[in-house]
C-alpha positions in Angstrom: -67.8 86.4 28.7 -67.6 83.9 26.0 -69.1 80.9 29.0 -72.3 83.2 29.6 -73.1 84.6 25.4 -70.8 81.0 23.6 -69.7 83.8 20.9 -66.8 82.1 19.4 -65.2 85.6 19.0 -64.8 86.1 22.8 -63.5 82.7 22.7 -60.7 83.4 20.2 -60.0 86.7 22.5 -59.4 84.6 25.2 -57.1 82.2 23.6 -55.3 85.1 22.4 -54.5 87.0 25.7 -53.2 83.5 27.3 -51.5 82.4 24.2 -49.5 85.9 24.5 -49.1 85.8 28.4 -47.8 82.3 28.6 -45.6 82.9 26.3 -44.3 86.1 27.8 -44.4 84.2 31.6 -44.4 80.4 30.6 -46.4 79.7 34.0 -48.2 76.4 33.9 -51.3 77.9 35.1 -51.4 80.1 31.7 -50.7 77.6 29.6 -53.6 75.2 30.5 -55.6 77.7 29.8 -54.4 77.8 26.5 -54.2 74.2 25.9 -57.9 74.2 26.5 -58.9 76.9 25.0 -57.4 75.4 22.1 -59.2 72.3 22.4 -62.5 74.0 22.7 -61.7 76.0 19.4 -60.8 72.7 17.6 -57.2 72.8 17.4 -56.4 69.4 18.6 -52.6 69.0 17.7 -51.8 72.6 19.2 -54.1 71.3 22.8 -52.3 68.1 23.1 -48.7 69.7 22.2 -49.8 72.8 25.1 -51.3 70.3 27.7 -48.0 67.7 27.2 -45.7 70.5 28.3 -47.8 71.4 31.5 -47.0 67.8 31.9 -43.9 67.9 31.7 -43.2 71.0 33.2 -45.1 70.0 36.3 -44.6 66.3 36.4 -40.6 66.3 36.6 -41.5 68.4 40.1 -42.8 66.4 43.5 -46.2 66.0 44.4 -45.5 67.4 47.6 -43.8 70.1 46.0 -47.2 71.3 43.7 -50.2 73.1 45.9 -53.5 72.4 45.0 -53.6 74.7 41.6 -50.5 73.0 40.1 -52.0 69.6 40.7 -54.9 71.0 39.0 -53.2 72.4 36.4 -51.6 68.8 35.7 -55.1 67.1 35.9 -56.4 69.5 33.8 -53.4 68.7 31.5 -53.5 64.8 31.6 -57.7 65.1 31.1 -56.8 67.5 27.5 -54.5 64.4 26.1 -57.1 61.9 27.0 -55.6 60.4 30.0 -59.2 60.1 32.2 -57.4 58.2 34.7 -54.3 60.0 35.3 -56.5 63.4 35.7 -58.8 62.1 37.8 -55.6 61.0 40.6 -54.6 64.5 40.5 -57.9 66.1 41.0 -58.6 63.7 43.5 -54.6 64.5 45.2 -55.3 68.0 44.3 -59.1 68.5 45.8 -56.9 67.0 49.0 -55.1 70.6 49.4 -58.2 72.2 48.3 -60.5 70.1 51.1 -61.5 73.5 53.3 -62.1 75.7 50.3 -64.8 74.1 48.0 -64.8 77.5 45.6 -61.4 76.3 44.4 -62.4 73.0 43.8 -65.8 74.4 42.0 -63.5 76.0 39.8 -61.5 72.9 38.9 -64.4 70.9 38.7 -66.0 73.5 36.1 -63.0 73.8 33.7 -63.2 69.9 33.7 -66.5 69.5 32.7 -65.6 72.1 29.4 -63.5 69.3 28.5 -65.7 66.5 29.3 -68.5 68.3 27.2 -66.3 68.8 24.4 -65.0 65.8 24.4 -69.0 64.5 24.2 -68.2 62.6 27.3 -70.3 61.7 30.7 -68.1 63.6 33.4 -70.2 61.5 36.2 -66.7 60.2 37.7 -65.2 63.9 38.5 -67.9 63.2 41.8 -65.6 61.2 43.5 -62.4 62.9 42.7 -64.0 66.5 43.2 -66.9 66.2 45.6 -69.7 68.9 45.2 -69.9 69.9 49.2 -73.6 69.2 50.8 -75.5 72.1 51.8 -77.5 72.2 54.5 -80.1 74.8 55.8 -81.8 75.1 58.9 
């Protein structure tokens, strides 16, 4: 709700239901969410501490262990603490796994670009690490 009417109340809801369901579950997937939620509220220190965990959570595992939503989830993680180029390799390794289902990679490519744009940054280079699929009609 709060992408389609920006009401910062449905953005503090938000945070609020992952913040208590990561903590219940501590599953990486959760707490990205809560790590960027965080950043889009503002609160920096409590993003970068959220997003360094997913890091370290899913960076002591192998790549060949993660499917394409836990490489996500660590690009995702890496582009929160400012490390462009380490979270453009993983959507890139991610987007991989992802190659035959280009919803998934929409998805990964959307929750980047909330970061990008709060961040005020150009997110031009997620194109070549998350490719928007041609469309052709005949």
């Amino acid at each position: 709700m709060w992408l389609k009417t920006r009401q910062r109340l449905l953005l503090v809801k938000s945070f609020e239901t992952y913040r208590s369901a990561y903590q219940r579950t501590g599953a990486p997937y959760l707490g990205i969410n809560v790590a960027t939620l965080a950043l889009l509220l503002g609160r920096a220190e409590e993003c970068d501490r959220e997003a360094r965990a997913i890091c370290d959570k899913l960076g002591a595992k192998a790549t060949s262990d993660l499917d394409s939503w836990d490489r996500a989830t660590l690009a995702e993680a890496f582009l929160c603490i400012g490390d462009e180029s380490s979270a453009l390799e993983w959507y890139e390794l991610a987007a991989v796994l992802a190659l035959n289902r280009p919803q998934e990679i929409a998805v990964m490519r959307r929750q980047a670009r909330l970061i990008y744009e709060q961040r005020g940054k150009d997110s031009s280079a997620l194109q070549g690490a998350l490719p928007t699929p041609k469309v052709i009609a005949f």
